[in-house]
N, C-alpha and C positions, 0 to 999 in steps of 0.2 A: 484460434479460438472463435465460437462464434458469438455473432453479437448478443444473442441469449443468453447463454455462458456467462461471457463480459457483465453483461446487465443486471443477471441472477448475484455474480458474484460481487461485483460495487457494492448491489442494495445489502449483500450479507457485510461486506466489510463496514458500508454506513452502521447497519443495524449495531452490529459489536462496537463501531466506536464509540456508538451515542449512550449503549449500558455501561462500555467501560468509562467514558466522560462522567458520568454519573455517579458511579462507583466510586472514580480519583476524587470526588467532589464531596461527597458524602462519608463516604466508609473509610477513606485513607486523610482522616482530617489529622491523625496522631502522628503520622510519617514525618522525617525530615524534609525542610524546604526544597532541598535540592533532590528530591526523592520524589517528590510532588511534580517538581519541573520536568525530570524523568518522565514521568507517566504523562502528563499532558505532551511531551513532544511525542512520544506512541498514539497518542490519540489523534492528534491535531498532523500527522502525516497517513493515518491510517483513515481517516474522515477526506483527508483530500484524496487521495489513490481510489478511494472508493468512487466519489465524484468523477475522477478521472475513468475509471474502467467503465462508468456506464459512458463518459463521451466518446470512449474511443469504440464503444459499441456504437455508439451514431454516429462515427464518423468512418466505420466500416468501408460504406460504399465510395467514397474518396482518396482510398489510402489503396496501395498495393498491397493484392491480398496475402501473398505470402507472408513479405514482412510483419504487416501488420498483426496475422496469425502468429507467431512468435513475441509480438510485443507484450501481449494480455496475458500469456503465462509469465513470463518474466516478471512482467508488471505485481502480480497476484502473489507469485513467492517472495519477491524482495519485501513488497507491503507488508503478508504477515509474517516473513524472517525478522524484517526491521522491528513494527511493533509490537509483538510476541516475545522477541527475546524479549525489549524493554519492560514488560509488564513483569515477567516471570524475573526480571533481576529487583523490579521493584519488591514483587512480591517477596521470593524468597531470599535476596539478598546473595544471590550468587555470583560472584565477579564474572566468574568463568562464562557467562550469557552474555557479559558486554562486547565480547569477541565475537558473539553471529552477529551482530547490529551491522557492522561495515560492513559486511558480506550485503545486507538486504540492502544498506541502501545503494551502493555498486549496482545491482540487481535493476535497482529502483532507476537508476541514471541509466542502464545498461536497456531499458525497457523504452523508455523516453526517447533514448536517443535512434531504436527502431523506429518510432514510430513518425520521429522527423524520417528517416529513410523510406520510410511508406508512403509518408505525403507526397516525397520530391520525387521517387521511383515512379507513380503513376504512370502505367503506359498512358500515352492522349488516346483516346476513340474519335 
């Protein structure tokens, strides 16, 4: 993925995290506690990946590009598998959505841990 990509797509997952932070904060005051805790863990891993995807668009030129290229989609789907189910189980209350969650975060470790392989693959020049 390129680092535009990467960059475009971080600043859109910041963007949605900070409305949905706001949303969980405001509009979901009636929800159960542990419902609430729910959506801030979507939020508050969907604000870091975002973070994450523009670093690892700056940290493009230091990383092996293959790998690296694989790391940012991986990265991207796990982020909004993980916190997408979570929102949609807060929302509508579907069990059945708490089953993608470990998918995305797998996803999410499965992304990370390319991207240690990109650091340490660098050919030297």
């Amino acid at each position: 993925m390129q680092s535009r990509t990467l960059c475009g797509a971080g600043a859109l997952l910041l963007t949605i995290g900070v409305a949905a932070g706001a949303f969980g904060a405001h509009a979901l005051k009636s929800i159960h506690v542990d419902l609430l805790a729910v959506w801030h863990t979507a939020v508050l891993y969907q604000l870091i990946h975002g973070l994450g995807l523009i670093a690892l668009a700056a940290a493009q030129p230091f990383l092996q590009p293959r790998t690296a290229a694989l790391a940012g989609p991986i990265l991207l789907a796990g982020s909004v598998l993980f916190s997408f189910s979570l929102y949609a189980l807060v929302m509508f209350q579907i069990p059945f959505l708490a089953y993608l969650t470990p998918i995305g975060g797998l996803l999410m470790v499965a992304g990370w841990a390319l991207v240690v392989v990109a650091a340490w693959t660098r050919p030297r020049s």
